[in-house]
C-alpha positions in Angstrom: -24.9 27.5 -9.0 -28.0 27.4 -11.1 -31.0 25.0 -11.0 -29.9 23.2 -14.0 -26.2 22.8 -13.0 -28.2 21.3 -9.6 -29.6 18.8 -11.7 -26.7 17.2 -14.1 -24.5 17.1 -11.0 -27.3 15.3 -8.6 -27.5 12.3 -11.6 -25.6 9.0 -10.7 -22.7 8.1 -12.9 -23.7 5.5 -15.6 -20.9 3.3 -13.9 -22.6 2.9 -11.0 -26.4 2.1 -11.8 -27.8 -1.0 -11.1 -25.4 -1.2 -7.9 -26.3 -2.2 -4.6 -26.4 0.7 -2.0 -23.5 -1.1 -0.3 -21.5 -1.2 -3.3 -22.7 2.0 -4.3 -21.5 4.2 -1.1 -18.0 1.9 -0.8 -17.4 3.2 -4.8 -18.4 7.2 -3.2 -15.8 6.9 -0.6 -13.1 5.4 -3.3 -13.4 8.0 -5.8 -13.3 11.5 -5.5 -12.2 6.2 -24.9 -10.4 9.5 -25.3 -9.7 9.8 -29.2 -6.5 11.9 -30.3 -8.1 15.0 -32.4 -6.3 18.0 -33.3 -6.9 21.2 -31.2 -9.3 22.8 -33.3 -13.6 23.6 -33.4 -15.2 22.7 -36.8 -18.0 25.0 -36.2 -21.2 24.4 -37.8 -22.5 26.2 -40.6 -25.7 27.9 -38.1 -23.0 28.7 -35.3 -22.4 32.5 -34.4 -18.9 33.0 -33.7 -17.7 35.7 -32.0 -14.0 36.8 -30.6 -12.2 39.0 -28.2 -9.0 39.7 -27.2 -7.7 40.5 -23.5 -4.1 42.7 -22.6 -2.7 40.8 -20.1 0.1 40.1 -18.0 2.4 36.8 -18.7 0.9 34.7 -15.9 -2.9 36.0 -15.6 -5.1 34.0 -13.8 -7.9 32.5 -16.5 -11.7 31.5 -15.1 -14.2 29.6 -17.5 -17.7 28.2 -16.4 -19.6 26.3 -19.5 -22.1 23.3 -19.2 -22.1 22.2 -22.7 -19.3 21.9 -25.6 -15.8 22.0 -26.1 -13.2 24.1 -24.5 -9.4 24.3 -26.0 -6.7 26.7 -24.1 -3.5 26.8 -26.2 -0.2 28.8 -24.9 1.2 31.7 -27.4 3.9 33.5 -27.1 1.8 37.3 -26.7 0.5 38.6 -23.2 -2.8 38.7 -24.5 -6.0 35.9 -24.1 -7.8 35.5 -27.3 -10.9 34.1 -26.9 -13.4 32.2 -29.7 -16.3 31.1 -28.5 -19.6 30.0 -30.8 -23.3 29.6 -29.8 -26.3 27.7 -31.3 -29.1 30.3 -29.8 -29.4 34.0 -28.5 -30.7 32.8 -25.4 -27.2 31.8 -24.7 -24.8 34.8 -23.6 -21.5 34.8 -22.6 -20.2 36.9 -19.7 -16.4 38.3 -19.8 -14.5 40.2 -17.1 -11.4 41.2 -16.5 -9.3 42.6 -13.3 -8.2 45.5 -13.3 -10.7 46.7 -15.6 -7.8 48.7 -17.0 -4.7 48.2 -18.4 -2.8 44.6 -18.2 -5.7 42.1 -16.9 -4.3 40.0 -14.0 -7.7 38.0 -14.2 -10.1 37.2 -17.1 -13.0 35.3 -16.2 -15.6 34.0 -18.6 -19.0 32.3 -17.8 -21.8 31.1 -19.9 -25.1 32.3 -19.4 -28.5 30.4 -20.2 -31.9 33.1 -20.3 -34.0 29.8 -20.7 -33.8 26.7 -18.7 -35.8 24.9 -21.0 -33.6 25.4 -24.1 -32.2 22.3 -25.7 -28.7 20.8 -25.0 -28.0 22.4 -28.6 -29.2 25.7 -27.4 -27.1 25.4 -24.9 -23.8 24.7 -26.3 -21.1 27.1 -26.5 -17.7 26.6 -28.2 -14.5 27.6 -26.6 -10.9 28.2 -28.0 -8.3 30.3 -26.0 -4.9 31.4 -27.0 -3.3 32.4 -23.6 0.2 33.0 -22.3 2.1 30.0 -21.1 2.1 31.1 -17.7 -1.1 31.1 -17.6 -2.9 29.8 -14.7 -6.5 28.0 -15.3 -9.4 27.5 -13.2 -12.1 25.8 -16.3 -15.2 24.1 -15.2 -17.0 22.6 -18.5 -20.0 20.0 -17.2 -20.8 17.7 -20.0 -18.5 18.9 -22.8 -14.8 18.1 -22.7 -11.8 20.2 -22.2 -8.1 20.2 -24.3 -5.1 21.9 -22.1 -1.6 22.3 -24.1 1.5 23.4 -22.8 0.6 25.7 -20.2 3.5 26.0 -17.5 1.0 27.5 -15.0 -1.2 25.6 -12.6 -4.0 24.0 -13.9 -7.5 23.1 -12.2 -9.9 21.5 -14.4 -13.3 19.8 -13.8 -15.9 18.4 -15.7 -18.7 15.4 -15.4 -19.4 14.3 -18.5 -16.9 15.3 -20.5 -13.3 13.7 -21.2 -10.3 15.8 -19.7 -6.9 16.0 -22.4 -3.7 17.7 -20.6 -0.3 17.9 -23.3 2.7 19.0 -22.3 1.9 21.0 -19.1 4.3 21.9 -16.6 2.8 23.2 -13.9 0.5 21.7 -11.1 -2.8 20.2 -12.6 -5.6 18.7 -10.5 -8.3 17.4 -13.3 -11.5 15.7 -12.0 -14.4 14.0 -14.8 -16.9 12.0 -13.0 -17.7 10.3 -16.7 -14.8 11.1 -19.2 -11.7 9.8 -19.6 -8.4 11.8 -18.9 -5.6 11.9 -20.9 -2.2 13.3 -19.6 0.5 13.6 -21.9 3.9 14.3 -21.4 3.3 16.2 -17.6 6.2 17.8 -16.1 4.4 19.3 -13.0 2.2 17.2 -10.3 -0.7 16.0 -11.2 -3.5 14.4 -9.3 -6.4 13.2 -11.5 -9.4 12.0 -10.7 -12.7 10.2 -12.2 -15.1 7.4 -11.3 -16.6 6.4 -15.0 -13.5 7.2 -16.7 -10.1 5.7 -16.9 -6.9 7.9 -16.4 -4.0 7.6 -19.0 -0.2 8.9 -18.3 2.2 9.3 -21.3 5.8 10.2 -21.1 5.0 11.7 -17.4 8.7 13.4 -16.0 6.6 15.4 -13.1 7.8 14.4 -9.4 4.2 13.0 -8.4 1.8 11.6 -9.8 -1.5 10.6 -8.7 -4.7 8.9 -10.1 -8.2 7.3 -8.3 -10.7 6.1 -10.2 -13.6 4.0 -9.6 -14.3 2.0 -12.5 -12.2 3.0 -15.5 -8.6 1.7 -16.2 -5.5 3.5 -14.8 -2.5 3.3 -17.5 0.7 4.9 -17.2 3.5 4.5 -19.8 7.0 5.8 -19.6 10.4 6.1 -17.4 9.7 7.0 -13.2 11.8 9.6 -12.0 14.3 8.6 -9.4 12.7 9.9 -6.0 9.4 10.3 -7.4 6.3 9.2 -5.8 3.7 7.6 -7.9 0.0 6.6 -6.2 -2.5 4.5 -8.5 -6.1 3.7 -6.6 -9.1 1.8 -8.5 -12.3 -0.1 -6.7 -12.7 -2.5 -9.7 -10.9 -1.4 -12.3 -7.0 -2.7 -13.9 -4.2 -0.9 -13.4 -1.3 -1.3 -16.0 2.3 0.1 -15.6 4.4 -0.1 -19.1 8.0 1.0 -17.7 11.3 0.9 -19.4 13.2 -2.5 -18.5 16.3 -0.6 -16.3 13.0 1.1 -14.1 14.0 0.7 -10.0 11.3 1.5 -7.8 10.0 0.6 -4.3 6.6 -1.4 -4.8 3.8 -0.5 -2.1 0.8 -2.9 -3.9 -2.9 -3.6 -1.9 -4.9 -6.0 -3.4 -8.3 -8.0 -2.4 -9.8 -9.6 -4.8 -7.8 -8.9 -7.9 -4.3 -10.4 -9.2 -1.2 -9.0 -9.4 1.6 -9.5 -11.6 5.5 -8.1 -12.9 7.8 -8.5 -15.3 10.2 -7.1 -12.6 12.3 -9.1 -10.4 12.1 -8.8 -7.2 15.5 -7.1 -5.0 14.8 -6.9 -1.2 12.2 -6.8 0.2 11.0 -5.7 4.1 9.9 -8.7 5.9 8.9 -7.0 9.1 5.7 -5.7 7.1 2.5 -6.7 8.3 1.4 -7.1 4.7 3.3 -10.0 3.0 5.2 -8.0 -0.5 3.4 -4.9 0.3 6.9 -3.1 0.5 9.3 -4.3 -2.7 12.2 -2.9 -4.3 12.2 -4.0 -7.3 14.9 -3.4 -10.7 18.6 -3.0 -10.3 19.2 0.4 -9.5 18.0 0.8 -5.7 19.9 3.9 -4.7 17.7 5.9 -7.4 14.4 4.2 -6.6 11.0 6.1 -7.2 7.8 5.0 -4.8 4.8 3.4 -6.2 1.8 2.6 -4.2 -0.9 0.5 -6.2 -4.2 0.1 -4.6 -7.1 -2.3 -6.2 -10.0 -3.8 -4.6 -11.3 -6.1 -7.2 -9.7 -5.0 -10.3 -6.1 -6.9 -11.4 -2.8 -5.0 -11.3 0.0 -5.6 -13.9 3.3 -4.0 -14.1 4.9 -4.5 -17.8 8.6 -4.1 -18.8 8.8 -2.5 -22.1 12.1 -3.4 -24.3 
């Protein structure tokens, strides 16, 4: 890692300035506004574009490493990575390598390369759109720019700090971590576990059989059905966490809460008496032989569990 990639990551998260050191380290050991826009660049008219395009196999493995801009990976149907990437400045280069060096590439890793340290945050921008096969599996680290994932049914490990984190209709494992940026999760069919201390975490229409968010500060949502014997975590310092499930959900409750509220539009079934935590093991809906587990953990943010019509 270079001295400038030293420096973003060394910054304190704007969530966290003005804390006490107390507060500060208890938020550390907790936590290890994203806008729908179509998967496409709008490049600027003084952008250099340039492309290339990769034989591969159908599940390659795919390594990116950018500090500034957007990435988008998209599945296709061809065993082949196309790759689109734009830059602002020459002294910005990107790398591209590919294992074997002949013949079907079962690796293609790119990396973004900065001649000058002093360049501008401009200068240092580079665009990135990839068309890869669905099996694809993806290892992107994008610092302060954000990063789009769609329907990939290979594992997924994405990172960022600044950036906001968007994952549609993936099927495979994906482990997404934004210090700053929000993450999105649409639709996953695979695990996930998601991670962020600025930014709030946001599950649609999740059918995957775990699902796991922590987040500092930001709000945890999750909307849709829970799969019967699915295990669902949710863990926020101050922060709300909201569950919107359909009205004939069943799930065994595991809540912790300090200084926030709780509340459900579920009744309660049975609960286990014999635990030391008053309610901290509930089954609640109707259908208990088909329960999922939820654990819900909240220091000083409120937790809320909706039933949707």
């Amino acid at each position: 890692m270079g001295k400038e990639d030293k420096t973003v990551l060394k910054r304190t998260p704007k969530c966290l300035l003005g804390m006490t050191p107390t507060k500060f380290n208890a938020l550390q050991l907790g936590a290890v506004g994203l806008l729908f826009v179509p998967l496409a660049i709008t490049y600027a008219a003084d952008l250099v574009k340039q492309e290339k395009t990769f034989d591969t196999t159908a599940n390659p493995h795919i390594g990116l490493s950018n500090m500034i801009g957007r990435v988008i990976v998209r599945a296709w149907d061809r065993q082949q990575v196309h790759v689109v990437y734009g830059t602002y400045s020459p002294q910005v280069n990107v790398d591209m390598d590919q294992l074997p060096q002949r013949g079907a590439a079962e690796k293609v890793h790119l990396t973004t390369r900065i001649s000058d340290v002093k360049a501008s945050a401009t200068e240092k921008t580079v665009f990135y759109t990839l068309d890869v096969p669905a099996g694809s599996s993806l290892e992107i680290r994008n610092t302060e720019g954000r990063i789009d994932i769609e329907k990939i049914s290979g594992d997924a490990f994405l990172d960022s700090t600044g950036g906001a984190i968007s994952v549609t209709d993936a099927s495979g494992h994906v482990v997404a971590n934004s210090i700053e940026g929000d993450i999105h999760l649409t639709r996953p069919a695979g695990k996930v576990e998601a991670y962020s201390v600025c930014g709030g975490i946001h599950f649609v229409g999740a059918t995957g059989p775990s699902m796991r968010a922590q987040t500092t500060s930001g709000r945890i949502i999750y909307e849709g059905d829970l799969v019967s014997g699915g295990d669902y975590s949710f863990r926020n310092y101050r922060g709300d966490i909201d569950l919107y499930l359909p009205a004939s959900a069943s799930f065994e409750l595991n809540k912790s809460t300090v200084r926030g509220k709780f509340s459900s539009d579920f009744p309660t079934g049975r609960s286990q008496a014999t635990h030391p935590y008053p309610g901290a093991h509930t089954f609640l809906g109707s259908n208990i032989s088909s329960t999922a587990t939820v654990r819900l953990s909240s220091y000083s943010g409120d937790v809320h569990i909706h039933r949707q019509p």
